[in-house]
C-alpha positions as protocol buffer text, in pm:
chain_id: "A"
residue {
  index: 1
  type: UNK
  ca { x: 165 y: 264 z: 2825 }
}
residue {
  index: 2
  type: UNK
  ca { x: -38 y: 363 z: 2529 }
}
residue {
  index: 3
  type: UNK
  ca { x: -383 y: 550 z: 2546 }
}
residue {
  index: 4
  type: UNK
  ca { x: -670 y: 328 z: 2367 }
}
residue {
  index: 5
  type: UNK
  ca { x: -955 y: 475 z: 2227 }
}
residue {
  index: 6
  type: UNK
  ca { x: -1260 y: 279 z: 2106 }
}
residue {
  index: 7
  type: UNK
  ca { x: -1357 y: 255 z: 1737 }
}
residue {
  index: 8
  type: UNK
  ca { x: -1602 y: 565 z: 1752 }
}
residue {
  index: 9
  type: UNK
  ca { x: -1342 y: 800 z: 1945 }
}
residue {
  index: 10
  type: UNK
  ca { x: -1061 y: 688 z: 1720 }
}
residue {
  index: 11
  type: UNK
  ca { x: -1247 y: 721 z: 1418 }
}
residue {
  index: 12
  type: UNK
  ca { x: -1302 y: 1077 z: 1517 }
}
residue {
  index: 13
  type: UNK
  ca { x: -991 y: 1158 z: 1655 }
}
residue {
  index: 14
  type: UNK
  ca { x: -870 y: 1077 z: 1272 }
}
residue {
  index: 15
  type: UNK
  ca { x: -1121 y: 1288 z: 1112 }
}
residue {
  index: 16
  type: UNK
  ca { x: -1350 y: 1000 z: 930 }
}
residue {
  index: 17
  type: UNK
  ca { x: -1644 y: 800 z: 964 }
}
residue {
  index: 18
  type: UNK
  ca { x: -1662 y: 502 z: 1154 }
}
residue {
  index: 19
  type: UNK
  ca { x: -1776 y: 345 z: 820 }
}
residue {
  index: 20
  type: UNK
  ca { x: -1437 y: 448 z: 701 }
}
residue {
  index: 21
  type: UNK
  ca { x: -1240 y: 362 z: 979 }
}
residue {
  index: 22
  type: UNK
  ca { x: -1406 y: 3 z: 959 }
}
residue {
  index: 23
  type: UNK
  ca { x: -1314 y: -23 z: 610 }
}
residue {
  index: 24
  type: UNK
  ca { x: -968 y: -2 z: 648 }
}
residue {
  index: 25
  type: UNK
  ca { x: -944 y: -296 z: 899 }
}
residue {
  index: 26
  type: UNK
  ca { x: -749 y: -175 z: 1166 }
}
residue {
  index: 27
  type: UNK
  ca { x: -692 y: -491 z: 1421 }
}
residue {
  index: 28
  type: UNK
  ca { x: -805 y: -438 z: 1785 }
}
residue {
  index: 29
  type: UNK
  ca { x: -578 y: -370 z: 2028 }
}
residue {
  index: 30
  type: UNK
  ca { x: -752 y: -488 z: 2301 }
}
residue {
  index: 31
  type: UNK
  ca { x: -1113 y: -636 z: 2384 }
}
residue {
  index: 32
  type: UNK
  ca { x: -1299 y: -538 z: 2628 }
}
residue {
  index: 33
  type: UNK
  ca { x: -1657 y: -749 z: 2614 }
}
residue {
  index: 34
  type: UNK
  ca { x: -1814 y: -630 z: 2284 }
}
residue {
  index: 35
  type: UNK
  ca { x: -1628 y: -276 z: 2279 }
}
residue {
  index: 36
  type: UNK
  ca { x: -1297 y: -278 z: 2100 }
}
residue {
  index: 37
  type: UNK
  ca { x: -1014 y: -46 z: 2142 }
}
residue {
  index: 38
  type: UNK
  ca { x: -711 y: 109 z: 1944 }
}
residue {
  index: 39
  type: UNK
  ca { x: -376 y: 219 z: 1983 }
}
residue {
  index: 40
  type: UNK
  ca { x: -243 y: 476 z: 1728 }
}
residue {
  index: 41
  type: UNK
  ca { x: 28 y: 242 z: 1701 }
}
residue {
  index: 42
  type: UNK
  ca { x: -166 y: 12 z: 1521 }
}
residue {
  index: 43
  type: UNK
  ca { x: -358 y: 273 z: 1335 }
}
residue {
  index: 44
  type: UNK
  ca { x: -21 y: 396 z: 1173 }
}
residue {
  index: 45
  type: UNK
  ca { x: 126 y: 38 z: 1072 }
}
residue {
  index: 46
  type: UNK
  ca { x: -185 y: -59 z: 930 }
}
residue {
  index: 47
  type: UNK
  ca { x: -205 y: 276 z: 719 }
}
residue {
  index: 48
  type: UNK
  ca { x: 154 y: 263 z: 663 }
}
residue {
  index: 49
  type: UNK
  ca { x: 116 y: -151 z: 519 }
}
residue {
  index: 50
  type: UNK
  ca { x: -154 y: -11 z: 297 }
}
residue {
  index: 51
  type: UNK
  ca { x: 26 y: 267 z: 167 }
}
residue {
  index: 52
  type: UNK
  ca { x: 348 y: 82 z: 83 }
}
residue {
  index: 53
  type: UNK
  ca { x: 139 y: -176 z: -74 }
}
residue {
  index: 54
  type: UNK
  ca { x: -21 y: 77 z: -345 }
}
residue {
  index: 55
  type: UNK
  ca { x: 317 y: 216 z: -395 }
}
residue {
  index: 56
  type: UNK
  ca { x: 503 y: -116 z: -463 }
}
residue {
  index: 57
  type: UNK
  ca { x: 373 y: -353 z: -750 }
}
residue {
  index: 58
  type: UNK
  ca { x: 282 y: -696 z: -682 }
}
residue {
  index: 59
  type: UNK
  ca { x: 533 y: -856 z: -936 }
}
residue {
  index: 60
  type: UNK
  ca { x: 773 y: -735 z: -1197 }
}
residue {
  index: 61
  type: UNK
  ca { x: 530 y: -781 z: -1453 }
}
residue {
  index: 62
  type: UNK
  ca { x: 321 y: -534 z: -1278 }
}
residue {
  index: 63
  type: UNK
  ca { x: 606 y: -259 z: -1247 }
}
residue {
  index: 64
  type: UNK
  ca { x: 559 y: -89 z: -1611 }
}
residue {
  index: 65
  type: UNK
  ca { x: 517 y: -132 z: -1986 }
}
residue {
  index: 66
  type: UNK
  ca { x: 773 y: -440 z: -2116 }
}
residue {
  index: 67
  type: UNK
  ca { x: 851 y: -398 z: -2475 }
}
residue {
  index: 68
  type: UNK
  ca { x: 1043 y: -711 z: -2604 }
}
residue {
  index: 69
  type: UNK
  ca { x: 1256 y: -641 z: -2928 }
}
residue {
  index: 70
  type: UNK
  ca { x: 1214 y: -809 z: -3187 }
}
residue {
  index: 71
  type: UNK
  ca { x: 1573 y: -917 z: -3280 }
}
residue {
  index: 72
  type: UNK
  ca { x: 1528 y: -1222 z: -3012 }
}
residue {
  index: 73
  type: UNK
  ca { x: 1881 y: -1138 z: -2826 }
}
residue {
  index: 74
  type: UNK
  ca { x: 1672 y: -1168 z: -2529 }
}
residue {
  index: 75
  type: UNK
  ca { x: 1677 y: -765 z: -2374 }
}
residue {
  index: 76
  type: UNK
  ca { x: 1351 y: -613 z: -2316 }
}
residue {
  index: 77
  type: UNK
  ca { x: 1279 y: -222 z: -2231 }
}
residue {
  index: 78
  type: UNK
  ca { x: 1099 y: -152 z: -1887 }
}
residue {
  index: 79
  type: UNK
  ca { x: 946 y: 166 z: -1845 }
}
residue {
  index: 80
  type: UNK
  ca { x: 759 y: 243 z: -1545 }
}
residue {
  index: 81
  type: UNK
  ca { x: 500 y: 549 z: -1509 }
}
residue {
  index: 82
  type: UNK
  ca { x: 418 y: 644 z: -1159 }
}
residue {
  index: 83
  type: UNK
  ca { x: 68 y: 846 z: -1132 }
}
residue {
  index: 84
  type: UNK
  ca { x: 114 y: 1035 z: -816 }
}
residue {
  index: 85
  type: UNK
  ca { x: 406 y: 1239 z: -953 }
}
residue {
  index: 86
  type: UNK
  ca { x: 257 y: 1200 z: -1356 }
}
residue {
  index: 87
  type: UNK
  ca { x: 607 y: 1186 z: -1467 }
}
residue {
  index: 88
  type: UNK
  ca { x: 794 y: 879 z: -1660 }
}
residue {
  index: 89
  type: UNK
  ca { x: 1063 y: 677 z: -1517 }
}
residue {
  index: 90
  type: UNK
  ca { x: 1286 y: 456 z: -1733 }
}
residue {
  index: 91
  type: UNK
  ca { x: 1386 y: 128 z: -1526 }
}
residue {
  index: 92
  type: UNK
  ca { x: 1646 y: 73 z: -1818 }
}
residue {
  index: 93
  type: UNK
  ca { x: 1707 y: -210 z: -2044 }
}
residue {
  index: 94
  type: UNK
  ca { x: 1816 y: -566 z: -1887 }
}
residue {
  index: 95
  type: UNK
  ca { x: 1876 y: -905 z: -2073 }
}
residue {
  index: 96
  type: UNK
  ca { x: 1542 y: -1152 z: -1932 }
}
residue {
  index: 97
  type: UNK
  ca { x: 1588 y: -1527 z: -1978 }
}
residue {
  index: 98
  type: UNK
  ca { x: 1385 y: -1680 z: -2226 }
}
């Protein structure tokens, strides 16, 4: 059975506003007239969703710099530069169809 804590408790039980907590959009647990309540549960997978999606891009042309040669063979260079680490990755060079 997991505890539930209402939206002010939680909120300080994580260390932030209520403001804050609101802001991220955590989704009720349970209902209880016009007091809602949360399960960590749910407080981890929605900060874990969020997380994952500032760490993954939202297409491959979001992923890096492309650089397309000009000799037209078709390859193109993908580099990708990751801030949180302030370090460059190469992704390598692939053939892209035209």
């Amino acid at each position: 059975m997991a505890i539930l804590l209402n939206k002010k408790d939680m909120a300080a039980s994580i260390g932030i506003s209520v403001q804050a907590f609101d802001k991220w959009g955590v989704t009720p647990t349970e209902r209880r007239g016009r007091e809602v309540f949360f399960d960590v549960r749910s407080v981890l997978e929605n900060r874990r969703a969020h997380h994952a999606g500032k760490e993954q891009p939202d297409s491959e042309n979001d992923a890096g710099i492309r650089v397309i040669f000009p000799s037209g063979n078709g390859y193109q260079y993908i580099a990708e530069v990751r801030q949180n680490s302030w370090s460059a990755g190469v992704s390598g060079i692939r053939s892209m169809p035209r």
